[in-house]
N, C-alpha and C positions, 0 to 999 in steps of 0.2 A: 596535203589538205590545207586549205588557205587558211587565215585565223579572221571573223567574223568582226567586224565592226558595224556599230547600229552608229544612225544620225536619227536627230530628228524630220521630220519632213511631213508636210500636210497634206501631200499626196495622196495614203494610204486609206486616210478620213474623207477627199472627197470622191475616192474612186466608191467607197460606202453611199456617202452622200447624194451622189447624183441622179441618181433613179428613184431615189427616194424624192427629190429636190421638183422630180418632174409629174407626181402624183397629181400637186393641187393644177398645174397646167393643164393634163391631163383632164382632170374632173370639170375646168374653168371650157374648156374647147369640147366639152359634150354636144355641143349642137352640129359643131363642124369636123365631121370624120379626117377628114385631111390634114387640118392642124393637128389633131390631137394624137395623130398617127404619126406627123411631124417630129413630135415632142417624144414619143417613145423611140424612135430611130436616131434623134440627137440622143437621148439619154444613153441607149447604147453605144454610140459609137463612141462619145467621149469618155466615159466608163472602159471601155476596149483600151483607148488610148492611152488614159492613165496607167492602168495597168501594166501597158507593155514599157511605159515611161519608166518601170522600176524597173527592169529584168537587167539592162546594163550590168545595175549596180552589182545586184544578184549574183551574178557570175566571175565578183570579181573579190565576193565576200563582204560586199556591203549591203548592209540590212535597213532599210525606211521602217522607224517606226513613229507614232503618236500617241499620245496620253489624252484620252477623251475626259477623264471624271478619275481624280484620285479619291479610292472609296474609303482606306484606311490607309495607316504606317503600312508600304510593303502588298495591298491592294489594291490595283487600277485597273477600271475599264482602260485597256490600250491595245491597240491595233501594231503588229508588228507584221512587214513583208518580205518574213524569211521565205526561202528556196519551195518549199513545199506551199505554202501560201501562195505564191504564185503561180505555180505550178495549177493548181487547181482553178485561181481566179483568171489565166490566159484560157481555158478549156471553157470555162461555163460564161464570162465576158466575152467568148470570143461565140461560140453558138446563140447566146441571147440576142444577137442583131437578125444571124437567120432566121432565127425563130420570130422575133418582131416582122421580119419580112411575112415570113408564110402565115405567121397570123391575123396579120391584115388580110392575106389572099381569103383564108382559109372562114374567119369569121362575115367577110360580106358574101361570100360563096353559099355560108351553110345560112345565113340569116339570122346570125346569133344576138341572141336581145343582150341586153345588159352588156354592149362592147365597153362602155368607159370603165365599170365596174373593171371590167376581164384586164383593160391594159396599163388600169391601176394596181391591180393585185398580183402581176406579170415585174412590176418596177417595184415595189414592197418585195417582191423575192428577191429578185437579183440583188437588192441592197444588200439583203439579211444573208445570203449568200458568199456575197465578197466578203460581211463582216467575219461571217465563218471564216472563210480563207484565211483572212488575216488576224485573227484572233491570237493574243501574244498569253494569254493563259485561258485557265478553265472558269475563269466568271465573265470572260468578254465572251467564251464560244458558246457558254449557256442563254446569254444573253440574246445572243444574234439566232442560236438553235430554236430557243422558245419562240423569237419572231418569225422565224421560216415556219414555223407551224402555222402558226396562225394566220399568217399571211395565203397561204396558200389553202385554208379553207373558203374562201367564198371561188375561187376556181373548182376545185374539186365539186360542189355545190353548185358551178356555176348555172344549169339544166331546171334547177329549182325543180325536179320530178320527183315524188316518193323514193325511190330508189337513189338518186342524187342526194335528194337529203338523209338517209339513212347511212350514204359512203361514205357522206361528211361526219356525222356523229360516229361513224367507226374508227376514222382516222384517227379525230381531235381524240378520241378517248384513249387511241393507242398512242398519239405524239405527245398527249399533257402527262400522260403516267410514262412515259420515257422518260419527261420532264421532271418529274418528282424524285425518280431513281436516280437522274444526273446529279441531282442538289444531293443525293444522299452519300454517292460516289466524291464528289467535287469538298463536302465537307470532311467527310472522314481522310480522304486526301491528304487535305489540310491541316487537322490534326497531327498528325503522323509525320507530313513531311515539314508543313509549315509555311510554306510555297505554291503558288498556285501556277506559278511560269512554267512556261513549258519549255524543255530542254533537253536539245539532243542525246537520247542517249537514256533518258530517262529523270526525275527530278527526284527521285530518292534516295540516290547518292551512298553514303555508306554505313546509311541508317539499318537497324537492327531490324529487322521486320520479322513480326509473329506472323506462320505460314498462313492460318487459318484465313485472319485479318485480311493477309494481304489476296488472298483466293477470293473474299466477298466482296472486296473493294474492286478488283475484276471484273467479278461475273457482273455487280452493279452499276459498272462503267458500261460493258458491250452490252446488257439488257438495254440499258439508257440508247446509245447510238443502235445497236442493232435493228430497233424497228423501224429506221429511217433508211440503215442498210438491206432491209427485208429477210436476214438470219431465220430461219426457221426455229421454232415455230411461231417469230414475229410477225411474219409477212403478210398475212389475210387480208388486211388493209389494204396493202397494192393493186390485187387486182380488182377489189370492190373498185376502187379510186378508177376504174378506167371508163368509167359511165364519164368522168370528164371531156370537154372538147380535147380532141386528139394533138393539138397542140400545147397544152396541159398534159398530155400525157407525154408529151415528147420534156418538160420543163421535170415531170414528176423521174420519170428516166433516164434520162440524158443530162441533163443541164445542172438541175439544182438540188433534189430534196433528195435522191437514194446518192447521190454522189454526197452530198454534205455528212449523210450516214458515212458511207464507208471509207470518207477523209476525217469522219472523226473515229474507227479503227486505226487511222493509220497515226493519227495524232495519241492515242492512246497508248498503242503499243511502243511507235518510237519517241516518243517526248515526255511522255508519263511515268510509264512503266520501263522501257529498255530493256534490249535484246538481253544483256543478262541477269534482271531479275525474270524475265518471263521464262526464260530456259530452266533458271534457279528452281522457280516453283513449280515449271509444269504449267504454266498458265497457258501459252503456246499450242499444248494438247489440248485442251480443253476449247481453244477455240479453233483447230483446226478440224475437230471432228463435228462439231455444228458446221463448220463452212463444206467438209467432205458433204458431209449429209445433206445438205441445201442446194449442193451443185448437180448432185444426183437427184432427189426428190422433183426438185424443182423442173429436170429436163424430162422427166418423167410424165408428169403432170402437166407439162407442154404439149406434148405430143398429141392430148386425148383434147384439146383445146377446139375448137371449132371458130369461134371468137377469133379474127385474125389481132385484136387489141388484147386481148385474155391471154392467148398465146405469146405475144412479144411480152407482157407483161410478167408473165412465168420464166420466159426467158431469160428480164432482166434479172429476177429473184437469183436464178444459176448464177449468171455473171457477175453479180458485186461480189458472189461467196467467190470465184477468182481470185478476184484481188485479196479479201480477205486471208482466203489461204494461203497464197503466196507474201503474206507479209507475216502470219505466224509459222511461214518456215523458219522464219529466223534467219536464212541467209543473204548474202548481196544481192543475188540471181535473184531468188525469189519476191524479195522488197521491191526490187527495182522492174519486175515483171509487172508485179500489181500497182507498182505508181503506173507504169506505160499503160496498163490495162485501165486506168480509171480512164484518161484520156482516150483512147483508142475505143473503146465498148462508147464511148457520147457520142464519137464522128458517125461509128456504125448503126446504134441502136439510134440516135435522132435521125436518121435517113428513111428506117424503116418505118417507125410514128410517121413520121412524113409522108410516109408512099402511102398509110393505112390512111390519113388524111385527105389525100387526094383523091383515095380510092370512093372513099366515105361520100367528099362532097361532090366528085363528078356522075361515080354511079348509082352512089347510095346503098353501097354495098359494104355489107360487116362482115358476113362467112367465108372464111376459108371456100366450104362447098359451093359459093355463088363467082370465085372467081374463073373459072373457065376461057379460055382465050382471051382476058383482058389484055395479056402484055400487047395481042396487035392492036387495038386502041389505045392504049396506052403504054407506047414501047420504052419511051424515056425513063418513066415512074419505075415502072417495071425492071429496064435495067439495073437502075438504083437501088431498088430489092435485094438486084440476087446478090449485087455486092455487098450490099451489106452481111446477107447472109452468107455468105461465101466468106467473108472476115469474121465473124461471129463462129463459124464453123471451124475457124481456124488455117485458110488456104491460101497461102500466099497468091500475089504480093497486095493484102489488102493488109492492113495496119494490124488488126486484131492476132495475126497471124506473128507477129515481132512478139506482142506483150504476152503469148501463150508459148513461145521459145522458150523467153526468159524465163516463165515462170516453172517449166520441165525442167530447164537447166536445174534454177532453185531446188527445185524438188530431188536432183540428182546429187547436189552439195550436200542436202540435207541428208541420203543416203535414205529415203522414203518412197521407196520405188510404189509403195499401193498408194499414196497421192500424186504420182506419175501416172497411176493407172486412173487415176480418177480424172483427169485433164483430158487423158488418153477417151476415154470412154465417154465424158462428157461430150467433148469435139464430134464424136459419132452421132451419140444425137440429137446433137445439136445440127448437124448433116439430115437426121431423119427427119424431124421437126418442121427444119427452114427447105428442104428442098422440095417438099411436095405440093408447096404455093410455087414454087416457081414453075415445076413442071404444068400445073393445071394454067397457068396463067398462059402459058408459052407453047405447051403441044398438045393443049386442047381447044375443041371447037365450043367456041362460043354461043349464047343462044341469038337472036333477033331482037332480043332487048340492049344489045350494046351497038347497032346500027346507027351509024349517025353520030356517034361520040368519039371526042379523041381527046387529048392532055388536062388536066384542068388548067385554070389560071397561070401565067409566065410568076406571079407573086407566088405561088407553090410551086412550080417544077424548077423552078431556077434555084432556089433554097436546095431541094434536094438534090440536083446535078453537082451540086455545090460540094453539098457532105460528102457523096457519095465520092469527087473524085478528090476530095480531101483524102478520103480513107486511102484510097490507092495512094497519093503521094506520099503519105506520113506511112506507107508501107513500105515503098521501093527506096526514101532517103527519111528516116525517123526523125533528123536534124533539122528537116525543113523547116522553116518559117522562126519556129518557136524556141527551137532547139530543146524540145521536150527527151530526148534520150539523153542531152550533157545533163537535165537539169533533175531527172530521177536519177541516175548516177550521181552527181554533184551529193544528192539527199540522202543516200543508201552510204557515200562515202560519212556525210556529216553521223549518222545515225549509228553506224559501226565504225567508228575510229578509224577508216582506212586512210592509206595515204595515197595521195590525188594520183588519180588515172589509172588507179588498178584495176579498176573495171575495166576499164578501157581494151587496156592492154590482156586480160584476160587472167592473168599471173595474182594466184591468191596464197592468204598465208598460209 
């Protein structure tokens, strides 16, 4: 295992900055769709670029960081782009251009008012989002957390309908009091440890800790991130939240706000707390059986979904509990299952929002029950579906089917064969759920109302051909492009003290 060296570098602050930077553009080019659409496609794509401009260093244990505001002796707003930060900001930097893509397609398609609003409030995420990434302790990721909230209410909202506005007063109420709990988690922390940096391995070191303390300091961490994770019984918000434009729903589960949740699980577990106080206390269990519960309840409660947006959105609720649980196994397998799984569940689950999008604005169709022979008018979309679902179910060689290896293996180190069984069993119906759109769409006859229709927009099928055959590649070579399987390994080694490439090599202590 390398030994980590930070620089400073101004990198990290404007890969933050730049989407933010293109707001007032944005707002200034209101009249002219074209530029203004302009200016969110450059903001992503130099945002993108930044980003992967650090991955080099990354890999070779050099760490970019910057000091935005020293707040006191020993606390700074600062942005730091260790391995996992990246990790996360090549995943959600790199979907935010599709996504700028299909929502241009997608918003002059459906006639969506309020578009400057929408692609202002799209660039205010992705900021608050990278900021998460890189967040180098717990008052920069509170910081950047509270803005992801807020930011992302006038999207949610963005319908202005009773029902819109009612999802949005549910969210904010569930994201501000997440908010509250963070501060009380993030203080008593501090107290105790003295430190707010985050460090592999864990930041409380060989400090004496009273069990109780250290059990409420927990629970009021993962209550905090949990409702952004969707952890049951936090999750009701999510699917209210799907009255959004479906491209908002693809940003709400794929790109930025339940991934920000459940990378702040992963930040908690291995930077805060550590594999061996969580084992110590049992903390581990406690959060593995909310995420058991969540991956079942949640496919459950899928299946009965008519809603094909209500249903993906139940779905994601199963999938983040994934990754969660595969990082309170505590083992290599597992941790490094549920980094591959955050990434891998965006390619998958944004393709499907995708296809629900297209479906939306070429036939105007939301039920499950109204799809019927759509896939022969719409055969591209449609195949991008089943792939997805097809990885999401767990079937090679689509991507989702690697990070659900990983996480059985985990499950097998662990020697927890009924969270074996629960991977096992979710995978099923998550088979039951996803396959019976694809049947009705593909070997059923259509009505007379889909005559005359075919693809939507190249600005949405092109996006989703896109995801879709990402997912196959990042299945059959997981290394490609990004090299997202050295760099959850590289993390899983930081985080458990292992020495470099025993993952790899398969050979453990």
């Amino acid at each position: 295992m390398y030994d980590i060296v930070t620089y400073t570098s101004f990198i990290p602050f404007l890969a933050v900055l730049v989407s933010l930077a293109a707001v007032p553009l944005i707002y200034v080019s209101s009249n002219r769709p074209n530029l203004r659409e302009f200016w969110t496609l450059a903001a992503a794509f130099i945002k993108f670029s930044l980003v992967l401009s650090l991955l080099p260093d990354a890999f070779v244990g050099r760490v970019a960081e910057f000091t935005i505001l020293e707040v006191s002796p020993g606390i700074a707003l600062q942005l730091k782009a260790d391995s996992l930060g990246l990790f996360f900001a090549v995943v959600a930097s790199g979907l935010w251009i599709l996504t700028s893509f299909y929502s241009i397609g997608y918003v002059r398609g459906a006639g969506e008012k309020k578009q400057t609003r929408y692609f202002a409030s799209f660039a205010v995420c992705l900021s608050a989002t990278i900021g998460i990434a890189f967040s180098a302790n717990l008052l920069t990721f509170l910081i950047f957390y509270e803005i992801l909230s807020l930011a992302t209410y006038p999207l949610v909202i963005h319908k202005e309908s009773a029902e819109a506005m009612r999802s949005g007063r549910q969210y904010l109420l569930y994201a501000l009091t997440a908010g509250v709990v963070l501060i009380a988690a993030i203080g008593l922390t501090y107290t105790i440890a003295g430190t707010l940096d985050f460090k592999p391995g864990g930041l409380f070191g060989d400090i004496l800790l009273d069990p109780t303390m250290i059990k409420v300091i927990f629970i009021l961490f993962i209550a905090g991130v949990g409702v952004k994770a969707g952890i049951m019984p936090l999750q009701s918000w999510l699917p209210a939240a799907m009255v959004a434009p479906t491209p908002v729903s693809a940003l709400l589960h794929a790109v930025a706000v339940v991934k920000s949740g459940v990378f702040g699980v992963i930040r908690i577990v291995g930077f805060v707390f550590g594999p061996e106080v969580m084992h110590a206390f049992g903390l581990n269990m406690i959060l593995a059986t909310f995420a058991g519960a969540t991956i079942l309840l949640a496919s459950l409660i899928a299946m009965k979904q008519d809603n094909l947006k209500r249903r993906l959105a139940y779905s994601t609720v199963g999938h983040l509990s994934y990754i969660v649980l595969g990082v309170a196994l505590l083992t290599p397998d597992g941790f490094t299952g549920g980094l591959l799984h955050l990434a891998n569940h965006a390619t998958t689950k944004i393709a499907l929002f995708f296809c629900a999008g297209a479906i939306y604005v070429n036939l105007h169709k939301t039920e499950i029950s109204q799809l019927d022979g759509i896939g022969k008018v719409m055969p591209w979309t449609m195949a991008a579906f089943t792939i997805g679902a097809m990885g999401l179910a767990g079937i090679p060689p689509i991507n989702a089917f690697v990070s659900k290896w990983f996480l059985c293996r985990g499950a097998l180190q662990a020697d927890q064969l009924y969270i074996l069984g629960i991977f096992l069993v979710s995978g099923l119906l998550n088979a039951a759920y996803f396959f019976p759109i694809v049947h009705r769409a593909f070997f059923r006859r259509g009505g007379s109302d889909l005559d005359h229709h075919g693809e939507a927009s190249p600005l949405m099928v092109v996006p989703i051909c896109v995801v879709a055959t990402l997912s196959i590649l990042l299945g059959l070579q997981p290394n490609l492009l990004f090299n997202f399987f050295d760099l959850a390994t590289g993390i899983t080694q930081t985080i458990f003290h292992l020495p470099s490439g025993i993952l790899a090599a398969g050979v453990w202590p």
